[in-house]
C-alpha positions, 0 to 999 in steps of 0.5 A: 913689488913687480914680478916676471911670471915665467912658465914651467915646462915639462915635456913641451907642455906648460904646466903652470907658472911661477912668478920671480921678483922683478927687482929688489928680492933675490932669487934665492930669496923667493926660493926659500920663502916659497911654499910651493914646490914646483916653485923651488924645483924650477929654479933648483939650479940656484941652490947650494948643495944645503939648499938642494938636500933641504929641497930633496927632503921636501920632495920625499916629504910631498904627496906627488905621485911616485913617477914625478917625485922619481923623475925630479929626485933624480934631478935633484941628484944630479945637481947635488952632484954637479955641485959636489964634484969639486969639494966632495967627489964620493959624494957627488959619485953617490949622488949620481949613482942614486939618480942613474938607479932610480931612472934606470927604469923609466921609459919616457924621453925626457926621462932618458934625457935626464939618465944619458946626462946623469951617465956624463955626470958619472964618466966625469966623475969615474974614469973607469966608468967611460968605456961602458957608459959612453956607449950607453949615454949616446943610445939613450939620447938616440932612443930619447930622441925618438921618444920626444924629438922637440925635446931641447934636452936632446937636441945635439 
């Protein structure tokens, strides 16, 4: 079987790679036969909201360190969120107050990426939330922003 290696990013900087089939296996596939997690974490955009619970509790259960495990915690929210707004909106609502919790006290840029992104999910998601968080999302890009400027997230 041929595989395409692609690189993982993390604040501009490669941190290792991770090889996907070429052809023949699925992506979700590799995913669940897959024993490293940064593996499963790059391409948790794929997963289901069973597979993305399943990667939370694999994540919980790692030896990261608390700021990384923090950072794609919530991550992992947030798509949990994404993916549960249609069928389970108090769940997806939790989902993404969890995540806003946890990077609420982060200060690096592509953390605060992650939280203005984390506050459109909740707008979307709340109405009566619009007024304070559409405010607070745009300062967060900005201050974002300046912290890491090549960052894609951020870029408007």
């Amino acid at each position: 079987m041929r595989f395409v290696t692609i690189p993982i990013f993390v604040s501009g900087l490669a941190l290792s790679q991770v090889a996907l089939p070429a052809g023949g296996q699925s992506v979700e596939t590799t995913i669940a036969s897959s024993t490293d997690l940064r593996s499963r974490l790059v391409l948790a955009h794929r997963l289901d909201a069973p597979g993305l619970r399943n990667l939370k509790d694999l994540l919980a259960a790692s030896s990261w360190n608390s700021e990384s495990k923090a950072y794609h915690e919530a991550h992992l929210r947030l798509r949990l969120s994404e993916v549960l707004k249609r069928t389970e909106c108090n769940e997806a609502e939790a989902e993404v107050d969890q995540a806003i919790q946890i990077l609420e006290s982060c200060s690096d840029g592509e953390s605060l990426a992650l939280l203005g992104a984390c506050y459109i999910q909740k707008m979307g998601l709340s109405w009566s939330s619009r007024m304070t968080l559409g405010s607070r999302s745009g300062k967060i890009f900005t201050l974002a922003q300046k912290q890491a400027p090549n960052n894609p997230r951020v870029l408007g």
